[in-house]
C-alpha positions, -999 to +999 in steps of 0.1 A: -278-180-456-304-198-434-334-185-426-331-181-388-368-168-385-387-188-359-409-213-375-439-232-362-437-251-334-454-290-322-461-291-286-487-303-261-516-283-248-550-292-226-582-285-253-611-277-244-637-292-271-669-284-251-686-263-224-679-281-192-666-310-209-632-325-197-605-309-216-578-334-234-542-334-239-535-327-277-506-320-298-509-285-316-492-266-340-480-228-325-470-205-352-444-181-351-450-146-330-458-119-360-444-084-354-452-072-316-452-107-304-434-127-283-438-168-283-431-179-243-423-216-237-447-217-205-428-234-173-461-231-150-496-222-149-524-223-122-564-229-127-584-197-120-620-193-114-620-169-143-614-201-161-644-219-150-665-194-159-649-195-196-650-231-193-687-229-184-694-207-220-708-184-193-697-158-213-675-159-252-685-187-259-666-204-286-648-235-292-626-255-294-603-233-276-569-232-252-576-218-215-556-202-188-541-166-185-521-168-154-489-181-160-447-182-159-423-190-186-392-174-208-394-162-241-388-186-267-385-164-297-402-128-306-412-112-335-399-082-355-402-046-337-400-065-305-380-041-281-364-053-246-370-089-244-342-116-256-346-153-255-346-170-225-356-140-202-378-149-173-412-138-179-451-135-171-476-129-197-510-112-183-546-106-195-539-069-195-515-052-211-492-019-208-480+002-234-462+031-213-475+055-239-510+063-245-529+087-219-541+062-199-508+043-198-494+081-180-518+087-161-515+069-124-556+065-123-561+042-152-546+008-160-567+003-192-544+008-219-560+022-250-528+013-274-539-023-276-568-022-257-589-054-234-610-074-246-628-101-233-632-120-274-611-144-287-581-133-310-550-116-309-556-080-296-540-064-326-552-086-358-578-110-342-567-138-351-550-173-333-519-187-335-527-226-324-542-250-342-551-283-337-532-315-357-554-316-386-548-277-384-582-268-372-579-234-360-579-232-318-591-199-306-572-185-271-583-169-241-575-131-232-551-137-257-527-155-231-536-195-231-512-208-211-531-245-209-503-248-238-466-259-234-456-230-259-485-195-264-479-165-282-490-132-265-484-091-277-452-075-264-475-053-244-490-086-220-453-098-215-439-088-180-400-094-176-392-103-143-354-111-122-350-150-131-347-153-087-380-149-081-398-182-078-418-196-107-444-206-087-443-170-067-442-154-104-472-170-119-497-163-083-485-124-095-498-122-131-534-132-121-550-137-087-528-125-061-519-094-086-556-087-086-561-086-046-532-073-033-531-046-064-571-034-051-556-033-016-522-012-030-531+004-058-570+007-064-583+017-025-551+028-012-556+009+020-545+036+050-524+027+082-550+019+113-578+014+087-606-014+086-613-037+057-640-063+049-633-090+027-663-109+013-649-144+002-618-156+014-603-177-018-570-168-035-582-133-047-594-125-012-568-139+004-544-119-011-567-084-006-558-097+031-520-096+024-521-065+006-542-050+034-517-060+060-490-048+038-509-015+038-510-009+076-548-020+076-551-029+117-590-047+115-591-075+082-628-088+089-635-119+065-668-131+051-668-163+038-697-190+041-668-218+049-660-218+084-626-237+077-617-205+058-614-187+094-581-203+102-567-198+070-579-161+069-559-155+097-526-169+086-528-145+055-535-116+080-574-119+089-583-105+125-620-113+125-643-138+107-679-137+103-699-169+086-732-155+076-750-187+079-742-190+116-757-155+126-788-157+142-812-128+137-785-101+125-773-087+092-734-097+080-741-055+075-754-049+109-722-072+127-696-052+109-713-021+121-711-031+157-677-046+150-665-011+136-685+015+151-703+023+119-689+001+089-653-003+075-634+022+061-628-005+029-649-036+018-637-059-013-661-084-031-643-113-042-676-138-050-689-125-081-726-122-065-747-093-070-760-093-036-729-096-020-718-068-038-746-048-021-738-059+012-702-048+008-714-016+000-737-010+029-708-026+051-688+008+046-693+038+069-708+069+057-689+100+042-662+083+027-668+042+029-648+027-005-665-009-019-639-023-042-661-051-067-630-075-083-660-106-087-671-109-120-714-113-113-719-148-121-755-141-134-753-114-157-773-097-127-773-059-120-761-046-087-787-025-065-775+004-042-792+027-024-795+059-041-795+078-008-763+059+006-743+066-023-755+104-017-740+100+021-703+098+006-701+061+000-685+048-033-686+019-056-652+012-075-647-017-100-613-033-108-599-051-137-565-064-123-568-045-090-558-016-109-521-025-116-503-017-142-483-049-153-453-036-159-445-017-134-463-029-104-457-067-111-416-064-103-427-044-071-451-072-059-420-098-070-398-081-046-422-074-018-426-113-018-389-122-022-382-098+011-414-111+029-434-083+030-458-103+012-459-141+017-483-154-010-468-191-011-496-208+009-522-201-020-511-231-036-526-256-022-519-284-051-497-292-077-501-313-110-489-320-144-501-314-179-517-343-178-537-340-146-554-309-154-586-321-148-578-330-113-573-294-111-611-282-119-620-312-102-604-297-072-614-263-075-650-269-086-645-291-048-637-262-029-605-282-020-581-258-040-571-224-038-548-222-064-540-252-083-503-252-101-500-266-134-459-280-143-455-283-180-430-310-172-439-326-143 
Protein backbone atom coordinates (compact mmCIF):
# COMPACT_ATOMS: atom_id res chain seq x y z
CA UNK A 1 0.00 0.00 0.00
CA UNK A 2 1.30 3.61 -0.15
CA UNK A 3 2.69 5.15 2.57
CA UNK A 4 0.19 7.99 3.26
CA UNK A 5 2.46 9.42 6.19
CA UNK A 6 3.12 13.05 5.65
CA UNK A 7 6.50 13.66 4.29
CA UNK A 8 8.72 16.79 4.20
CA UNK A 9 7.60 19.69 2.82
CA UNK A 10 9.51 22.85 0.33
CA UNK A 11 8.04 26.05 1.07
CA UNK A 12 9.12 29.74 1.53
CA UNK A 13 9.90 31.39 4.83
CA UNK A 14 11.59 35.00 5.94
CA UNK A 15 15.26 33.95 7.71
CA UNK A 16 16.71 35.68 9.86
CA UNK A 17 20.64 35.21 9.44
CA UNK A 18 21.82 37.98 11.89
CA UNK A 19 20.88 40.20 14.88
CA UNK A 20 19.16 43.16 13.35
CA UNK A 21 19.99 42.23 10.06
CA UNK A 22 17.33 42.23 7.26
CA UNK A 23 15.67 38.89 7.18
CA UNK A 24 15.54 37.10 3.50
CA UNK A 25 13.07 35.07 1.74
CA UNK A 26 14.39 31.47 1.51
CA UNK A 27 13.19 28.15 0.45
CA UNK A 28 13.20 25.53 3.41
CA UNK A 29 12.64 22.21 3.99
CA UNK A 30 9.70 21.47 6.93
CA UNK A 31 9.64 18.01 8.17
CA UNK A 32 6.84 16.07 9.07
CA UNK A 33 4.92 16.74 12.67
CA UNK A 34 6.30 13.70 14.99
CA UNK A 35 3.79 12.32 17.48
CA UNK A 36 1.89 15.37 19.38
CA UNK A 37 2.38 17.58 16.51
CA UNK A 38 0.48 19.21 14.11
CA UNK A 39 2.08 20.88 10.78
CA UNK A 40 -0.29 24.28 9.96
CA UNK A 41 -0.01 25.69 6.47
CA UNK A 42 0.10 29.46 7.92
CA UNK A 43 -2.59 31.87 5.98
CA UNK A 44 -1.46 35.10 8.08
CA UNK A 45 0.82 36.41 10.49
CA UNK A 46 1.48 39.92 12.09
CA UNK A 47 5.03 41.51 13.40
CA UNK A 48 5.12 41.75 17.21
CA UNK A 49 7.43 43.73 19.28
CA UNK A 50 8.22 40.48 21.01
CA UNK A 51 9.82 39.94 17.74
CA UNK A 52 12.07 42.80 17.64
CA UNK A 53 13.35 42.03 20.75
CA UNK A 54 14.24 38.35 19.39
CA UNK A 55 15.36 39.95 16.33
CA UNK A 56 17.54 42.31 18.41
CA UNK A 57 19.37 38.82 20.18
CA UNK A 58 18.23 40.85 23.22
CA UNK A 59 17.59 37.78 24.70
CA UNK A 60 18.15 33.67 23.03
CA UNK A 61 20.21 34.50 21.00
CA UNK A 62 20.80 32.11 18.28
CA UNK A 63 20.83 31.88 14.61
CA UNK A 64 19.96 31.46 11.87
CA UNK A 65 16.43 31.15 12.91
CA UNK A 66 12.48 31.57 11.70
CA UNK A 67 10.50 34.39 13.80
CA UNK A 68 6.93 35.17 14.52
CA UNK A 69 4.49 33.46 17.02
CA UNK A 70 1.22 35.18 16.33
CA UNK A 71 -0.42 33.69 13.59
CA UNK A 72 -3.66 31.91 11.53
CA UNK A 73 -3.67 28.93 9.42
CA UNK A 74 -5.36 25.22 9.06
CA UNK A 75 -3.77 22.17 9.70
CA UNK A 76 -1.98 20.65 7.00
CA UNK A 77 -1.26 17.25 8.47
CA UNK A 78 -0.72 15.96 12.28
CA UNK A 79 1.26 13.46 13.73
CA UNK A 80 0.34 10.19 15.52
CA UNK A 81 -1.60 10.41 19.01
CA UNK A 82 -2.95 13.70 17.65
CA UNK A 83 -6.55 13.95 19.13
CA UNK A 84 -9.32 16.47 17.80
CA UNK A 85 -7.83 18.25 14.93
CA UNK A 86 -8.41 16.98 11.12
CA UNK A 87 -6.93 18.50 8.11
CA UNK A 88 -8.10 21.57 7.03
CA UNK A 89 -9.51 22.90 10.38
CA UNK A 90 -9.22 26.56 10.97
CA UNK A 91 -6.67 27.17 13.44
CA UNK A 92 -4.23 29.48 15.66
CA UNK A 93 -1.00 28.22 17.06
CA UNK A 94 0.20 30.22 20.31
CA UNK A 95 3.46 30.65 22.42
CA UNK A 96 1.67 29.04 25.34
CA UNK A 97 0.14 26.00 25.43
CA UNK A 98 -2.82 24.07 27.31
CA UNK A 99 -2.95 20.64 28.16
CA UNK A 100 -6.49 20.46 30.15
CA UNK A 101 -4.87 18.12 32.53
CA UNK A 102 -2.05 18.89 34.76
CA UNK A 103 -2.87 20.94 38.11
CA UNK A 104 -2.27 24.09 36.80
CA UNK A 105 -4.18 23.44 33.55
CA UNK A 106 -7.53 22.87 36.42
CA UNK A 107 -6.92 25.31 38.33
CA UNK A 108 -8.66 28.78 37.09
CA UNK A 109 -5.45 30.81 38.70
CA UNK A 110 -2.67 29.53 36.52
CA UNK A 111 -2.28 29.44 32.81
CA UNK A 112 1.26 27.88 32.92
CA UNK A 113 0.88 24.53 32.00
CA UNK A 114 3.34 22.12 33.53
CA UNK A 115 2.57 19.18 30.91
CA UNK A 116 4.65 20.70 28.27
CA UNK A 117 5.79 23.55 29.91
CA UNK A 118 7.13 27.52 28.45
CA UNK A 119 10.14 28.20 27.53
CA UNK A 120 11.64 31.02 26.18
CA UNK A 121 14.85 28.53 24.16
CA UNK A 122 14.78 27.41 20.90
CA UNK A 123 13.40 23.74 20.19
CA UNK A 124 10.43 21.87 20.24
CA UNK A 125 8.95 21.91 23.80
CA UNK A 126 8.89 18.17 24.09
CA UNK A 127 12.33 16.88 22.27
CA UNK A 128 14.22 20.22 21.63
CA UNK A 129 14.75 19.98 18.56
CA UNK A 130 13.66 21.98 14.96
CA UNK A 131 11.77 20.93 12.25
CA UNK A 132 13.08 23.61 9.36
CA UNK A 133 15.99 23.62 7.71
CA UNK A 134 17.51 25.63 5.27
CA UNK A 135 18.24 24.30 1.43
CA UNK A 136 21.59 22.89 2.00
CA UNK A 137 19.68 21.41 5.10
CA UNK A 138 21.32 23.61 7.65
CA UNK A 139 19.30 23.24 10.60
CA UNK A 140 16.91 26.63 11.31
CA UNK A 141 16.07 26.90 14.93
CA UNK A 142 12.24 28.45 15.68
CA UNK A 143 10.84 30.83 18.05
CA UNK A 144 8.48 29.86 21.13
CA UNK A 145 8.24 26.93 19.10
CA UNK A 146 5.58 28.69 16.74
CA UNK A 147 7.55 30.48 13.62
CA UNK A 148 5.06 31.48 11.66
CA UNK A 149 7.62 33.89 9.39
CA UNK A 150 7.16 30.36 7.35
CA UNK A 151 4.53 29.46 4.79
CA UNK A 152 4.20 25.92 6.53
CA UNK A 153 5.49 25.51 10.87
CA UNK A 154 5.05 22.71 12.93
CA UNK A 155 3.91 23.41 16.60
CA UNK A 156 2.76 20.70 19.68
CA UNK A 157 -0.90 19.75 19.81
CA UNK A 158 -0.99 21.60 23.09
CA UNK A 159 -0.06 25.39 21.20
CA UNK A 160 -2.86 24.55 18.47
CA UNK A 161 -6.17 26.44 19.09
CA UNK A 162 -9.19 25.32 16.84
CA UNK A 163 -11.32 27.95 16.03
CA UNK A 164 -15.14 28.31 13.88
CA UNK A 165 -13.64 28.79 10.13
CA UNK A 166 -16.26 32.30 10.30
CA UNK A 167 -14.16 34.17 12.27
CA UNK A 168 -11.89 36.41 10.24
CA UNK A 169 -8.28 35.42 9.68
CA UNK A 170 -7.15 38.59 10.28
CA UNK A 171 -9.46 38.87 13.65
CA UNK A 172 -8.00 35.27 14.48
CA UNK A 173 -4.36 35.86 14.31
CA UNK A 174 -4.70 39.71 16.49
CA UNK A 175 -6.24 36.74 19.21
CA UNK A 176 -3.32 34.34 19.51
CA UNK A 177 -0.77 37.14 20.50
CA UNK A 178 -1.32 40.83 21.26
CA UNK A 179 -4.81 41.54 21.63
CA UNK A 180 -5.10 37.99 23.58
CA UNK A 181 -2.54 39.41 25.88
CA UNK A 182 -4.42 42.81 26.71
CA UNK A 183 -7.80 42.17 26.71
CA UNK A 184 -6.95 38.57 28.62
CA UNK A 185 -5.06 41.03 31.67
CA UNK A 186 -8.16 43.19 31.52
CA UNK A 187 -10.66 39.74 31.54
CA UNK A 188 -8.94 37.25 33.01
CA UNK A 189 -5.80 38.41 35.10
CA UNK A 190 -7.30 41.82 36.99
CA UNK A 191 -10.83 41.08 36.70
CA UNK A 192 -11.65 44.60 35.68
CA UNK A 193 -14.96 45.60 37.94
CA UNK A 194 -18.08 47.58 36.53
CA UNK A 195 -17.59 51.58 37.40
CA UNK A 196 -13.83 50.90 37.97
CA UNK A 197 -10.72 53.11 36.81
CA UNK A 198 -7.84 51.82 34.82
CA UNK A 199 -4.45 53.28 33.69
CA UNK A 200 -2.85 52.22 30.72
CA UNK A 201 0.87 53.03 30.31
CA UNK A 202 1.50 52.75 26.43
CA UNK A 203 -1.14 52.79 24.07
CA UNK A 204 0.20 50.21 21.15
CA UNK A 205 -1.71 47.09 20.15
CA UNK A 206 -1.21 45.34 23.60
CA UNK A 207 -2.50 48.51 25.35
CA UNK A 208 -4.91 49.20 23.11
CA UNK A 209 -6.58 46.09 23.52
CA UNK A 210 -6.22 46.31 27.74
CA UNK A 211 -8.57 49.41 26.69
CA UNK A 212 -11.10 47.16 24.85
CA UNK A 213 -11.03 44.56 27.37
CA UNK A 214 -11.48 47.22 30.07
CA UNK A 215 -14.57 48.59 28.34
CA UNK A 216 -15.74 45.21 27.81
CA UNK A 217 -15.37 44.89 31.59
CA UNK A 218 -17.57 47.80 32.65
CA UNK A 219 -14.33 49.86 33.50
CA UNK A 220 -16.15 53.73 33.42
CA UNK A 221 -12.49 55.95 33.57
CA UNK A 222 -9.66 54.24 30.79
CA UNK A 223 -6.78 56.96 31.42
CA UNK A 224 -3.87 56.42 28.72
CA UNK A 225 -0.21 57.21 29.06
CA UNK A 226 1.58 57.31 26.14
CA UNK A 227 4.51 59.73 25.17
CA UNK A 228 2.75 60.16 21.42
CA UNK A 229 0.21 62.67 21.50
CA UNK A 230 -1.43 61.23 18.22
CA UNK A 231 -2.08 58.12 20.30
CA UNK A 232 -4.87 60.28 22.20
CA UNK A 233 -7.25 60.06 19.39
CA UNK A 234 -6.77 56.62 18.72
CA UNK A 235 -7.05 55.77 22.52
CA UNK A 236 -10.23 56.95 22.47
CA UNK A 237 -11.80 55.10 19.58
CA UNK A 238 -10.59 51.77 21.39
CA UNK A 239 -12.44 53.07 24.52
CA UNK A 240 -9.89 55.69 26.22
CA UNK A 241 -11.61 58.53 28.30
CA UNK A 242 -8.53 60.46 29.36
CA UNK A 243 -5.03 60.92 28.05
CA UNK A 244 -2.01 62.14 29.76
CA UNK A 245 1.44 62.81 27.71
CA UNK A 246 4.07 62.90 30.29
CA UNK A 247 6.38 65.17 28.40
CA UNK A 248 3.72 67.95 28.25
CA UNK A 249 3.23 68.14 32.10
CA UNK A 250 4.79 70.91 33.63
CA UNK A 251 5.86 70.49 37.25
CA UNK A 252 3.59 67.37 38.17
CA UNK A 253 4.11 63.66 38.39
CA UNK A 254 2.12 61.32 35.52
CA UNK A 255 1.58 59.67 39.44
CA UNK A 256 0.43 62.78 40.99
CA UNK A 257 -2.24 63.66 37.73
CA UNK A 258 -3.84 60.29 38.08
CA UNK A 259 -4.27 60.96 41.69
CA UNK A 260 -6.10 64.18 41.17
CA UNK A 261 -7.83 62.60 38.18
CA UNK A 262 -9.11 59.70 40.53
CA UNK A 263 -9.24 60.86 43.94
CA UNK A 264 -6.43 58.77 45.06
CA UNK A 265 -4.98 56.44 42.11
CA UNK A 266 -6.88 53.86 39.91
CA UNK A 267 -8.36 50.93 40.94
CA UNK A 268 -6.15 49.09 37.97
CA UNK A 269 -2.92 50.15 36.05
CA UNK A 270 -1.33 47.99 33.08
CA UNK A 271 2.31 48.49 31.81
CA UNK A 272 2.45 47.79 28.29
CA UNK A 273 6.29 49.49 27.59
CA UNK A 274 8.56 47.07 28.95
CA UNK A 275 10.41 49.97 31.16
CA UNK A 276 11.34 49.43 34.63
CA UNK A 277 10.43 52.78 35.68
CA UNK A 278 7.23 52.80 34.11
CA UNK A 279 6.53 49.86 35.86
CA UNK A 280 7.05 51.78 39.04
CA UNK A 281 5.01 54.52 38.15
CA UNK A 282 2.06 52.22 37.40
CA UNK A 283 2.43 50.95 40.62
CA UNK A 284 2.34 54.11 42.64
CA UNK A 285 -0.62 55.18 40.11
CA UNK A 286 -2.93 52.68 42.10
CA UNK A 287 -4.84 53.68 45.27
CA UNK A 288 -4.03 52.26 48.48
CA UNK A 289 -5.61 49.04 50.15
CA UNK A 290 -6.28 47.24 47.20
CA UNK A 291 -4.61 49.10 43.93
CA UNK A 292 -3.74 46.05 41.24
CA UNK A 293 -0.52 46.92 38.66
CA UNK A 294 -0.73 44.37 36.02
CA UNK A 295 3.21 44.31 34.18
CA UNK A 296 2.58 42.45 30.49
CA UNK A 297 6.09 44.56 29.15
CA UNK A 298 8.88 42.54 28.93
CA UNK A 299 11.91 45.15 30.74
CA UNK A 300 13.79 45.96 27.81
CA UNK A 301 17.05 46.26 29.97
CA UNK A 302 17.29 43.29 31.89
CA UNK A 303 16.65 46.03 34.71
CA UNK A 304 14.98 45.26 38.12
CA UNK A 305 11.84 46.91 39.14
CA UNK A 306 11.88 49.11 42.47
CA UNK A 307 8.74 49.41 44.69
CA UNK A 308 8.30 50.87 47.77
CA UNK A 309 8.44 48.40 50.52
CA UNK A 310 5.96 50.43 52.58
CA UNK A 311 3.30 50.89 49.56
CA UNK A 312 3.20 47.35 48.87
CA UNK A 313 2.49 46.99 52.87
CA UNK A 314 -0.60 49.53 52.28
CA UNK A 315 -2.51 46.85 50.16
CA UNK A 316 -1.14 47.52 46.72
CA UNK A 317 -0.07 44.57 44.41
CA UNK A 318 2.26 43.83 41.68
CA UNK A 319 0.98 41.00 39.20
CA UNK A 320 2.89 39.78 36.08
CA UNK A 321 1.31 38.17 32.98
CA UNK A 322 2.42 35.80 30.37
CA UNK A 323 -0.51 35.90 27.87
CA UNK A 324 -2.80 38.08 30.11
CA UNK A 325 -3.41 35.03 31.90
CA UNK A 326 -5.56 33.14 29.34
CA UNK A 327 -5.73 29.92 28.83
CA UNK A 328 -5.58 29.27 24.99
CA UNK A 329 -8.02 26.96 24.60
CA UNK A 330 -10.58 27.95 26.24
CA UNK A 331 -10.56 31.68 26.34
CA UNK A 332 -9.30 32.16 22.71
CA UNK A 333 -12.97 30.89 21.15
CA UNK A 334 -14.59 33.30 23.82
CA UNK A 335 -12.54 36.36 22.64
CA UNK A 336 -13.47 35.04 18.76
CA UNK A 337 -17.01 35.38 19.52
CA UNK A 338 -17.01 38.48 21.64
CA UNK A 339 -15.38 40.10 18.46
CA UNK A 340 -17.72 38.43 15.86
CA UNK A 341 -20.86 39.98 17.97
CA UNK A 342 -18.92 43.37 18.61
CA UNK A 343 -18.48 43.32 22.05
CA UNK A 344 -14.91 43.67 21.16
CA UNK A 345 -13.89 45.39 17.97
CA UNK A 346 -10.13 44.75 17.59
CA UNK A 347 -10.04 45.31 13.67
CA UNK A 348 -8.44 48.86 13.74
CA UNK A 349 -5.04 47.36 15.16
CA UNK A 350 -3.98 46.64 11.84
CA UNK A 351 -2.85 49.35 10.54
CA UNK A 352 -0.88 47.68 7.45
CA UNK A 353 -0.82 44.90 5.34
CA UNK A 354 2.05 43.11 3.34
CA UNK A 355 3.22 39.98 1.69
CA UNK A 356 5.92 37.45 2.32
CA UNK A 357 8.09 39.32 0.52
CA UNK A 358 7.65 42.76 2.13
CA UNK A 359 8.42 41.68 5.60
CA UNK A 360 10.91 44.02 6.09
CA UNK A 361 8.65 46.87 5.40
CA UNK A 362 6.96 45.51 8.33
CA UNK A 363 9.89 46.15 11.02
CA UNK A 364 10.64 49.03 9.04
CA UNK A 365 7.25 50.20 9.99
CA UNK A 366 7.03 49.22 13.36
CA UNK A 367 10.61 50.09 14.44
CA UNK A 368 8.80 53.81 12.78
CA UNK A 369 6.19 53.99 15.19
CA UNK A 370 3.95 53.95 12.08
CA UNK A 371 2.41 50.42 12.77
CA UNK A 372 0.39 48.93 15.21
CA UNK A 373 0.10 45.68 14.03
CA UNK A 374 1.47 44.81 10.77
CA UNK A 375 -0.31 41.76 8.81
CA UNK A 376 1.77 39.39 6.98
CA UNK A 377 -0.39 37.40 3.75
CA UNK A 378 1.43 34.17 2.85
CA UNK A 379 -0.04 34.76 -0.60
CA UNK A 380 -0.44 38.08 -1.21
Amino acid sequence: MEDQSPKPIRCKAAVCRAAGKPLTIEEIVVDPPKAYEIRIKITCTSLCHTDITFWRAKIATVFPRILDHEAYGVVESVGEHVEGFAKGDAVVPTFLGQCDQCSTCASEQNNLCTAVPFVIGPGMRRDGTTRFRDAQGVPLHDLLAVSSFSEYTVVDMNQVVRLDPAVPPKLACLLSCGAGTGVGAAWRMAKVEPGSSVAIFGLGSVGLAVAQGAKMCGASKIIGVDLNSDKEEVGKSFGVTDFINPSQLDKSSVIEVIGEMTGGGVDYSFECIGVSSVMTDAFRSTKTGNGKTIVLGLEKYCEPVCLPSLELLFGRCVMGSLFGGIKPKTDIPILAEKCMNKELELDALITHEVGLQDINRAFDLLLQGKSLRCLIWMDK
